[in-house]
C-alpha positions, 0 to 999 in steps of 0.5 A, spaced: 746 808 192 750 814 193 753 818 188 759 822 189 761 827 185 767 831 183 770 836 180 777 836 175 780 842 174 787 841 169 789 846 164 791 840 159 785 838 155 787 831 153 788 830 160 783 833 163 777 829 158 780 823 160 780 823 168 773 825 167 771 820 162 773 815 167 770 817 172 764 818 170 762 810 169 761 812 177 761 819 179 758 825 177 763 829 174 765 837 172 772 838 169 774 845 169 780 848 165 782 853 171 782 854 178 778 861 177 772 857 173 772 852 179 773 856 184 767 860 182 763 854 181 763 853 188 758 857 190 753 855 187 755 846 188 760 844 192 763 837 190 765 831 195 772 831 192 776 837 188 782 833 183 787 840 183 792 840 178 798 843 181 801 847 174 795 851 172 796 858 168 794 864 172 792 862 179 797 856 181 794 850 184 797 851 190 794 859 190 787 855 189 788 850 194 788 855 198 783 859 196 779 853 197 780 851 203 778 858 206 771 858 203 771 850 205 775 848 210 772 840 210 772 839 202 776 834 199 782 836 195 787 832 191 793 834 187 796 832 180 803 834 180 807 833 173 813 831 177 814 828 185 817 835 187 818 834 194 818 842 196 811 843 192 808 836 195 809 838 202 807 845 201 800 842 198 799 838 203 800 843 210 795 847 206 790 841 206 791 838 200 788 830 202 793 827 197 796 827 191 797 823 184 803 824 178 802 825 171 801 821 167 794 819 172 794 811 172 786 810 173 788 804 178 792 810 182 788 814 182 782 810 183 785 807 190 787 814 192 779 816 191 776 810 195 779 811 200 778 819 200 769 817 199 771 812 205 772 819 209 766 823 205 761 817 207 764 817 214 762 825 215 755 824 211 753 818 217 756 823 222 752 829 220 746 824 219 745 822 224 746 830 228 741 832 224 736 825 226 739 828 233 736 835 231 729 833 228 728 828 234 730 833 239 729 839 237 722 842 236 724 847 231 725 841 226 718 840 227 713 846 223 713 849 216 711 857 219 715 863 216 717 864 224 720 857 225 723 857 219 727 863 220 729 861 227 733 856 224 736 860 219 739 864 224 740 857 228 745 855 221 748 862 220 751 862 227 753 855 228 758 856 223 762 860 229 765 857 234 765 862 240 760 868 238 756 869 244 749 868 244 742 870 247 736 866 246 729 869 249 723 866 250 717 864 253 717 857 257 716 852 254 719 855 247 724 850 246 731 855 248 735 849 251 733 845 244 735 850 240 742 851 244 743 844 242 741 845 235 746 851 235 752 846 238 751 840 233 751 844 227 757 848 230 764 846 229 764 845 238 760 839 237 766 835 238 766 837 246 760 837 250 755 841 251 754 843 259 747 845 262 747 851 268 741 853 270 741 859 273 735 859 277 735 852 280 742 853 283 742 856 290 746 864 289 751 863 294 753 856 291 753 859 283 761 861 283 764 855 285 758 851 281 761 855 275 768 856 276 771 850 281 774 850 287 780 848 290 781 844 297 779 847 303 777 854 299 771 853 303 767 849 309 764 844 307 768 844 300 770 836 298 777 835 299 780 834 292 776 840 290 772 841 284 773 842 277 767 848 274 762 846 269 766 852 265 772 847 265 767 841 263 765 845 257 772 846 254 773 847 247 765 845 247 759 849 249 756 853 256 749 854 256 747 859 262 739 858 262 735 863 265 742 867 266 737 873 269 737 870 275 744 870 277 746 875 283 751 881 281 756 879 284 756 872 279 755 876 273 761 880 274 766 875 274 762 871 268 764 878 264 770 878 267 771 871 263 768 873 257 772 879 256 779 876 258 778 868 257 780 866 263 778 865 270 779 863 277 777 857 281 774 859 288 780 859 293 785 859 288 789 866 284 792 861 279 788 864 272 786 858 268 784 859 260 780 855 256 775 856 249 768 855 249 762 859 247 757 861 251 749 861 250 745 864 254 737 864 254 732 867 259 724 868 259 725 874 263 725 882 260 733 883 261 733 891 258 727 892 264 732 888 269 738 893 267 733 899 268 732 896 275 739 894 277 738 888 277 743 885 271 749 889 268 748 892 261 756 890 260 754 883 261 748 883 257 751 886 251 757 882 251 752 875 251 747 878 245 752 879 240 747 875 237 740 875 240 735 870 237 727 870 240 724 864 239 716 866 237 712 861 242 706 855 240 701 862 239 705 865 234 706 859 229 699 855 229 699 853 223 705 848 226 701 845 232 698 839 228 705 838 225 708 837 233 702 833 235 703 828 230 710 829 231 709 827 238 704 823 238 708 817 233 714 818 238 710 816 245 706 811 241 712 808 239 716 809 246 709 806 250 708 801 244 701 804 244 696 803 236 696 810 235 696 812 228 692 819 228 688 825 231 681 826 231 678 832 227 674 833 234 681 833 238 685 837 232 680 842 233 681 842 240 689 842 240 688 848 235 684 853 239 687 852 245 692 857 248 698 854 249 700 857 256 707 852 255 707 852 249 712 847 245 714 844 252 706 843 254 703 840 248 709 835 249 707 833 256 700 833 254 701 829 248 706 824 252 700 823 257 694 822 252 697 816 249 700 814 256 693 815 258 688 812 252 687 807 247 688 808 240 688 807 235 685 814 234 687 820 239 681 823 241 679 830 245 677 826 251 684 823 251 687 829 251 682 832 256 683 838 256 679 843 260 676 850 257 683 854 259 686 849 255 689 846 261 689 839 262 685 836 268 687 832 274 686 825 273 680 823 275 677 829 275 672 829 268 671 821 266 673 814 266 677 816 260 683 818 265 683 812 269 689 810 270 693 803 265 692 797 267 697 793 267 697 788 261 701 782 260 707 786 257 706 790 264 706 797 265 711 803 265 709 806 273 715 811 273 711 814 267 704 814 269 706 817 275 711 823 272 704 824 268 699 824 274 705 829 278 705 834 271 698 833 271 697 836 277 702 841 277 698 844 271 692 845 274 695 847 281 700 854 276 693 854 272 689 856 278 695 860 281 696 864 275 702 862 275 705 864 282 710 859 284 709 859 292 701 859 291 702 853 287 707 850 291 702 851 297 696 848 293 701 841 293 703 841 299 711 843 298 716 848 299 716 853 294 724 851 293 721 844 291 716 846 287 721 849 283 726 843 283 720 838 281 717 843 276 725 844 273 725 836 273 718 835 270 720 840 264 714 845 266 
């Protein structure tokens, strides 16, 4: 059962004691007999509910209400007042204060204003349990115990407090950016608003003004008759985030500066300025200084992006956090493929620790994701990870009757995974024996290199 806690602050010790006798039957209680002591109280524990006397000596009531609220904006504050005085009353309220009860305090009034005020607190306990069971389930970050994770996301909690601070996240793919963006995004104040994904990278260049911005009717052919609302309009009061920013043209560049240093924008074919609020999270896995000395991104825009600059250490650099991820994972697709699997051999923990994970968290995910789609359980072992000596997994079929496909039990099988996991396969090995040359790779699968790229986008490689 959930023990809520409260802090009393009155100056009048008889009042004071008896509010928090009576309250201590069902809550864990601290009276204070001034505002400053509470105050200074606050740093160190933050209660779920402050009772304020109004009447204090030194720092008023209402003073402290509004020191209270600057520092936390969320906490509960309810006022005791000697008398109904309707100026002071409403002046409490329009700083914040939740509600207010009259001297003498009647314990039954008292006790109705508090079970309504734990109602809204238990409310915004299960909402932010449940961002945070979004987070671990989501967000890889959650998953490992290194020093260099642990700092990422201390930096992810300090910015989150801001609502629009831009910031660049960099790192290898396959790093986990666009989960960390969304991290970033939940644990902020935007979580109420949507959090809108552009991939620089995927949308054609000439298309990416009018995919950011919008278009009115008729702005250009082919354009949809009733126009389009951009994915910065979609991303109001909320988050936008620019994957692979440093693949933007110059020209596209050029106006994301322009609304992030004006606030507003135009859709394409219109002169009418449009505002709204949003912050903007940019990642990338190039190196963006070398692409300003080159010409290629403007030095404006990217110290307007990096007010906060955030480098996601890769799955080499933390490897003591390898088994943690692969239990991680290896309980999330045992569960979603209803599959026994409860450990990982000593000789595949071996094997999963010695390899170099090119693709870091995003790799070992789909490899994880594929061994158990792929094996038997209740053990996960190295021939079902089947791994080759590059740590690259092989194509099925390739090594032993191991990676034979599922057959189909009386509870059927799920043929859209078994064939995204022979897809990501493939394409593991085709960039593997390419070094990693998209249009090389796309030949050795027999596709145009841009549906190489828009199939490797989908499959998260």
């Amino acid at each position: 059962m959930t023990t809520y806690s409260v802090f009393v602050v009155d100056d009048e010790k008889v009042a004071r004691e008896g509010i928090a006798l009576a309250l201590k039957r069902e809550y864990a209680v601290k009276d204070f007999d001034a505002a400053e002591s509470a105050i200074e109280a606050l740093k160190n524990e933050q209660p779920d509910i402050i009772l304020l006397d109004i009447g204090l000596p030194g720092m008023s009531g209402i003073e402290a209400l509004q020191a209270i609220k600057a520092q936390h904006p969320d906490m509960i504050v309810v006022m005791i007042t000697a008398y109904e005085d309707v100026k002071t009353v409403v002046a409490a309220m329009k700083y914040g204060a939740y509600d207010y009860v009259v001297k003498p305090v009647q314990m039954d009034a008292l006790k109705v204003v508090l079970n309504h005020a734990f109602e809204n607190v238990k409310l915004k306990k299960e909402i932010q349990t449940l961002h945070e069971k979004y987070l671990r389930e989501n967000v890889p970050g959650f998953v490992g115990e290194s020093d260099a994770i642990q700092d990422v996301m201390e930096v992810v909690d300090k910015v989150a407090q801001s609502p629009d601070t831009p910031v660049l996240i960099s790192g290898e793919t396959g790093t986990g950016k666009e989960l960390i963006a969304r991290a970033i995004h939940f644990k902020s104040p935007n979580s109420k608003g949507s959090i809108v994904t552009v991939n620089c990278a995927a949308i054609p260049k000439d298309l990416i003004e009018s995919e950011l911005f919008g278009y009115e009717t008729g702005a250009f052919s082919g354009a949809d008759k009733s126009g389009k609302v951009g994915l910065v309009e979609e991303a109001a009061d909320g988050t936008l985030f620019l994957d692979e920013i440093g693949d933007l043209s110059m020209e596209a560049q050029a106006k994301l500066l322009r609304f992030l240093d004006e606030g507003h924008y135009y859709r394409l074919g219109s002169a009418k300025a449009r505002s709204i609020k949003t912050r903007i999270i940019s990642a990338t896995n190039k190196n963006l200084l070398g692409l300003i000395d080159e010409g290629r991104f403007r030095v404006d825009l990217y110290h307007r992006c990096a007010v906060v600059k955030l480098e996601i250490p890769s799955l080499n650099q933390r490897p003591d956090d390898i088994l943690l991820i692969a239990r991680h994972y290896l309980h999330e697709f045992s569960v979603k493929f209803e599959k026994p699997f409860t450990s990982i051999s000593p000789e595949a923990e071996k094997c999963l620790k010695e390899f170099e994970w090119t693709g870091n968290v995003r790799e070992l995910k789909n490899i994880i994701e594929r061994a158990v789609l792929m094996g038997a359980g209740p053990e996960l072992t190295a021939r079902d990870l089947g791994l080759d000596g590059n740590g690259r997994p092989s194509p099925l079929g390739e090594s032993d009757t191991s990676k034979s496909l599922p057959p189909i039990s009386s509870s059927g099988v799920d043929l859209p995974e078994v064939i995204k996991a022979i897809e990501e396969s493939y394409f593991y090995k085709a960039l593997d024996l390419s070094n990693g040359n998209e249009s090389k790779a796309a030949k050795l699968l027999n596709l145009s290199r841009d549906k190489f790229r828009y199939r490797r986008y989908k499959l998260a490689i």
